[in-house]
C-alpha positions as a Markdown table, in Angstrom:
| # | Residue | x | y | z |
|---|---|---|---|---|
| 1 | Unk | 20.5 | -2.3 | -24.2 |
| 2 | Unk | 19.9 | -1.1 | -21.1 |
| 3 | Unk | 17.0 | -0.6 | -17.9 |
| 4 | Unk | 16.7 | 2.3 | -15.2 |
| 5 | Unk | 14.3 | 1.0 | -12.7 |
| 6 | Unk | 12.6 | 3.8 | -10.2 |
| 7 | Unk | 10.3 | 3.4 | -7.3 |
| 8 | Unk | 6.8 | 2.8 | -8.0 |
| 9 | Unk | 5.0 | 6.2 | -8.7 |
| 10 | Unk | 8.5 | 7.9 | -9.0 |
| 11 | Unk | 7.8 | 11.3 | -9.5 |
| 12 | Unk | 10.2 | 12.0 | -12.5 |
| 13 | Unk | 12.4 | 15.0 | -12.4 |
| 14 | Unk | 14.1 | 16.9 | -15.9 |
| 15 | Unk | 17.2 | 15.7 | -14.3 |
| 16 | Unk | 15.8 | 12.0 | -14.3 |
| 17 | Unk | 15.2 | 11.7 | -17.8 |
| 18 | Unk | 18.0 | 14.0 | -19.5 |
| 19 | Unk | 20.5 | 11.3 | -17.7 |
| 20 | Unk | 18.1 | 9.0 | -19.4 |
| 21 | Unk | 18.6 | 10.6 | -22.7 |
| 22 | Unk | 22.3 | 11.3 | -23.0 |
| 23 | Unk | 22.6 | 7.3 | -21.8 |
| 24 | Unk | 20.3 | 6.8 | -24.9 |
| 25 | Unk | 22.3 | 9.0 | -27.3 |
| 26 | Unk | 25.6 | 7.2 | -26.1 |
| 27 | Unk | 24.0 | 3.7 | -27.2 |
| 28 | Unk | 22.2 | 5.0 | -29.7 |
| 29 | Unk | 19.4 | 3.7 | -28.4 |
| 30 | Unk | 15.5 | 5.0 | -27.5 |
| 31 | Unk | 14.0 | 5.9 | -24.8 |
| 32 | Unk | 10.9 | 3.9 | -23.8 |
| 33 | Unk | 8.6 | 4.0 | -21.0 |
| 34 | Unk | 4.6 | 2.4 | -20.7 |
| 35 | Unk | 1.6 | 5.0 | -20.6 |
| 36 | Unk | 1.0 | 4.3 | -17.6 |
| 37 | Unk | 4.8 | 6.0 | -16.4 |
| 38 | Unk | 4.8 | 8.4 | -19.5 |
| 39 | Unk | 1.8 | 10.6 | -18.0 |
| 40 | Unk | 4.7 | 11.3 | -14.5 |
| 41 | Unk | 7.5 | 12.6 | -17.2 |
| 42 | Unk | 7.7 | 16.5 | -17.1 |
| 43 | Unk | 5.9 | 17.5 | -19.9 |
| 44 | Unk | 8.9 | 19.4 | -22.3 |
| 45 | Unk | 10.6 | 15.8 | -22.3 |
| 46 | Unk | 7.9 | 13.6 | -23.5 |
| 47 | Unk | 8.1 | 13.9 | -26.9 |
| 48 | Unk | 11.5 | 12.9 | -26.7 |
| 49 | Unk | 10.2 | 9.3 | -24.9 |
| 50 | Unk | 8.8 | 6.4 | -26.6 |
| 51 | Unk | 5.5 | 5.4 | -25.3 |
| 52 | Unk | 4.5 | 2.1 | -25.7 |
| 53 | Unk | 1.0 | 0.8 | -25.0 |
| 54 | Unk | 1.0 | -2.3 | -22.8 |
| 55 | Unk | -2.2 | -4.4 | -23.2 |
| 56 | Unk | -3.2 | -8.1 | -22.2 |
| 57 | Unk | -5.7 | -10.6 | -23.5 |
| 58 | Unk | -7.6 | -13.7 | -22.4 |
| 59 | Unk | -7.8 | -16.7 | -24.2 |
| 60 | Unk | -10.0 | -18.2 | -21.8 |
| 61 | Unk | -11.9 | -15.7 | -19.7 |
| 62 | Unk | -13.0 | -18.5 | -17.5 |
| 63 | Unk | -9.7 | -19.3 | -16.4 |
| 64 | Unk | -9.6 | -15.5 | -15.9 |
| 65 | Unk | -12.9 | -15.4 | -13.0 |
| 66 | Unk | -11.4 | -18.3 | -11.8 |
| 67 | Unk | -7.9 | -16.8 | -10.9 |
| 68 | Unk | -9.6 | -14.4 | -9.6 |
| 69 | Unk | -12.7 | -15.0 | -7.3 |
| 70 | Unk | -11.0 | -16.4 | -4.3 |
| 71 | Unk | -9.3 | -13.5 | -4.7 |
| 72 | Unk | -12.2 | -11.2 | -4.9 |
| 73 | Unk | -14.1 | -13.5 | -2.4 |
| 74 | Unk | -11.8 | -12.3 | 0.7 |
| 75 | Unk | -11.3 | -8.5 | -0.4 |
């Protein structure tokens, strides 16, 4: 329904997500953030955020080393 994007490594404020909330409540819609952003919410608010895991698989884990060793090869 709707997206709030913030910086990378945001530091979230109460203020942040209670704007997020009341947007939510209007839609009636859920709040939903990644782990990986959900550990930078102020603690007394995360229980009222969605926390989805994000994951990702390989078919082919060759085409995997190959993406990434000329990548690797210059680091």
């Amino acid at each position: 329904l709707a997206t709030r994007a913030f910086a990378e490594h945001h530091p979230y404020g109460a203020e942040d997500i209670r704007e997020i909330l009341m947007r939510c409540r209007a839609l009636e819609a859920v709040a939903a953030t990644t782990e990986k952003d959900a550990v930078r919410l102020p603690p007394e608010l995360r229980g009222s955020v969605k926390i989805l895991t994000v994951s990702i698989g390989w078919r082919d884990e060759g085409a995997l080393v190959d993406l990434l060793d000329p990548v690797l090869a210059h680091g």
